[in-house]
N, C-alpha and C positions, 0 to 999 in steps of 0.2 A: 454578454460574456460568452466566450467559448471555449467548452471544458472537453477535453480530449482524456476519454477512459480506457485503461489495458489494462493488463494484469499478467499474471505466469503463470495464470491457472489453463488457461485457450477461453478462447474468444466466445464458445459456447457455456461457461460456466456459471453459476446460478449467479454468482457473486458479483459479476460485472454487469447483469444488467438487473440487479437489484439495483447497483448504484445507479446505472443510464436512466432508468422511473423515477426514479428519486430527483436526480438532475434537471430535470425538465423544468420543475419549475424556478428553477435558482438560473438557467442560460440555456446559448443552444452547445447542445451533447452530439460530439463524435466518437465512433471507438474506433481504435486500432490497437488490434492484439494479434498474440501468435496465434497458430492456426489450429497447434495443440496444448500439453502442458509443458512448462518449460519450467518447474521448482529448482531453485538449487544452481541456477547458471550466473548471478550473480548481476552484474555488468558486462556482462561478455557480450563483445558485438562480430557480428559475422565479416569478416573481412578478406577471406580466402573464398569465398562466393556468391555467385549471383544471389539475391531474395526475392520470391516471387511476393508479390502483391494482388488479391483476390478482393474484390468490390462483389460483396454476398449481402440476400436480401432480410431485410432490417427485420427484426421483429416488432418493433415499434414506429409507427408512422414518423417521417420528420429526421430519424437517426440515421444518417450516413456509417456504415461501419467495412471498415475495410479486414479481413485474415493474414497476417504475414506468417510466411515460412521462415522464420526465423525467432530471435531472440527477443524478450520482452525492450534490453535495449535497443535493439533495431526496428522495433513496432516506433518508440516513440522516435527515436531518428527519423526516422522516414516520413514519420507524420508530421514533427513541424519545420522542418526543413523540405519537404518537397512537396507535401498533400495540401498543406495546408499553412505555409510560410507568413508568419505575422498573424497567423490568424487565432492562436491558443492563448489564452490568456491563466490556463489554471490545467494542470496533469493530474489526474487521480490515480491511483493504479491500487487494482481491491477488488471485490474485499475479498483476501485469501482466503483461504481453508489453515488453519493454523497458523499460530506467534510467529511475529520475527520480532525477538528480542535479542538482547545483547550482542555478542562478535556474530552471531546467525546473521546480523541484517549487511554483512559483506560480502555471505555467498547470495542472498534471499534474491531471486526475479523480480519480485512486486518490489521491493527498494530500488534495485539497478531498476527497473523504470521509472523509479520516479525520479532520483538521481540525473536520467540525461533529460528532465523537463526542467530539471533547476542549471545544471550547467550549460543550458540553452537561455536563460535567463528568466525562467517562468517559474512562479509558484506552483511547490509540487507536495501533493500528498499519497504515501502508502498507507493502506488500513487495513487489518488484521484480526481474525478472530481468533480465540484460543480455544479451539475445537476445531474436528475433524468431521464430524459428525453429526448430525441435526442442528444446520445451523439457524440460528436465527439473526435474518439482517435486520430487521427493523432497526435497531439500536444505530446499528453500524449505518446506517442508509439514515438515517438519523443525523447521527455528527458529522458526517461528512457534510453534510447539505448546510448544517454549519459555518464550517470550518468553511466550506466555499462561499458562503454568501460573505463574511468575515474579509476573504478575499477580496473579492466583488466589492465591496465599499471602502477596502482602502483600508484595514486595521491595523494590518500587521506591517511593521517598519521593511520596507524592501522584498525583495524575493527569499523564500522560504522552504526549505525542504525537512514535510514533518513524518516523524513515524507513528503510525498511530494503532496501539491493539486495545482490543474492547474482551472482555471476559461473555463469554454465550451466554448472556443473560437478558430477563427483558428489563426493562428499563426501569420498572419501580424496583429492584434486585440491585441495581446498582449503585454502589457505595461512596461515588464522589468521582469528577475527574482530579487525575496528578499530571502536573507537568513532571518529566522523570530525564532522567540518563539513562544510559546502555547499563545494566549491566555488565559484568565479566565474565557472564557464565554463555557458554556455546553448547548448542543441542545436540548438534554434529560430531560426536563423539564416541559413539558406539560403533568399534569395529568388528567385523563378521567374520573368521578367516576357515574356509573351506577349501573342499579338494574334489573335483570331479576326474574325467578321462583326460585332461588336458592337461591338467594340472593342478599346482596351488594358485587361489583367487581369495580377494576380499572384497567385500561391502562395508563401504562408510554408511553407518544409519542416524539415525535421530534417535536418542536418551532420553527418551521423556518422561523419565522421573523426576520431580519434585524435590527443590532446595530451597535451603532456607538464602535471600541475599540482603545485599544492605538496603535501608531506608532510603526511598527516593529514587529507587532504579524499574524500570519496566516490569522486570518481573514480578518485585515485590508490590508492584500497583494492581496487576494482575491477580496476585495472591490473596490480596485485601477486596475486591470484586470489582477494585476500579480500573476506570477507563486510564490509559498511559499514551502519551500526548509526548513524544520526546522530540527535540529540534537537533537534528545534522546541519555537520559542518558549517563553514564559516564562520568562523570564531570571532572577527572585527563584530558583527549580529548577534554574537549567541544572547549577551548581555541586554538590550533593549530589546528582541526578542522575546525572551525568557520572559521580563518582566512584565510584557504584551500582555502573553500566554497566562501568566499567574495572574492578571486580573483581569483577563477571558474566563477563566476556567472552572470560575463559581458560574459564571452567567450563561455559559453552555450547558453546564450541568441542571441549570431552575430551566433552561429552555428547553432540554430534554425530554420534560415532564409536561411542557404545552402543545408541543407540536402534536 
């Protein structure tokens, strides 16, 4: 199997080649990511200009990885449409620096990546930490490897696009996986509105205060110290899906604790 990793953090980021070590042994690992960070661009694919393409040297023997100047969407476009056509069998895009839960996962980069591995026809996964700060992947490099080999043997009914965030925690701390929904809460909500020599200007930020939401949603899996495993789009799926995912989600979790 061939697992094609980006992210929207840039191609140098701790978080993308915790996963590319981890990968190794579950198939063979390509990356293709942007060249810097790209938070916050959503889906957006470049289509008013050229994208360069930079083939830079691996830090891990064996791993092909290429830098795009552009959008985490046009990392994965370019990758299995031109680099690597018929050759991806699973998209990871991860692990962030910070949640994307709820309406956040329509602006998020690491979703719009994974996003065009699933409307390409390929199982795709984003994964997420809920920290900024001193992360710890182990967990996250953990369930992904999972969640791919899962892949890898045929588990899950059809192609699949998961969102998936882990609480900074190590893994004896962690309280159970939930299969979850979006919430309805958006982080992106904090506006800034200042005034320099130019004029008047604003900054859209991130609200990262703490709310209470309903049972069963990302956040609140988050809140409780669990891992939140939520399944996008295609609804004809979500059902036999879902139901996959709810009797995976004890046996990820006892597997958690082996690896």
């Amino acid at each position: 199997m061939k697992i094609l990793v980006t992210n929207d953090d840039g191609v140098d980021s701790a978080g993308i080649w915790a996963l590319v070590e981890g990968f190794q042994k579950i198939g063979q690992v390509v990356v293709v990511a942007p060249h810097k960070e790209q938070s916050g661009v959503g889906s957006s694919i470049s289509l008013h200009r050229a994208i360069k393409v930079n083939k830079i040297e691996s830090k891990l023997e064996g791993v092909e990885i290429c830098s795009v100047e552009g959008t985490p969407a046009d990392s994965v476009i370019i990758a299995v449409r031109s680099l690597f056509p018929g050759e991806i069998s699973l998209v990871v895009s991860g692990i962030n620096r910070g949640p994307n839960v709820g309406h956040d996962v329509f602006v998020s980069g690491t979703v719009g990546a994974a996003l065009q591995g699933y409307l390409h026809g390929i199982a795709s996964l984003a994964i997420s930490i809920n920290a900024y700060e001193d992360l710890d992947f182990e967990v996250g490099v953990r369930l992904a490897s999972l969640l791919a080999a899962s892949v890898r043997d045929g588990i899950f009914p059809g192609s699949v696009l998961l969102n998936v965030n882990l609480p900074n925690l190590a893994v004896s701390e962690i309280g159970g996986v939930e299969i979850t929904e979006l919430s309805e809460r958006s982080s992106c909500d904090l506006i800034q509105r200042d005034w320099d020599s130019e004029g008047e200007y604003y900054r859209i930020k991130r609200n990262g205060e703490p709310c209470n939401t309903k049972y069963g949603s990302d956040i609140w899996a988050l809140q409780q110290n669990r891992v939140s495993i939520t399944p996008l789009l295609d609804n004809s799926a979500v059902s036999p899906l879902r139901s996959c995912l709810q009797d995976l989600a004890p046996v990820i979790y006892s597997q958690l604790h082996k690896i």
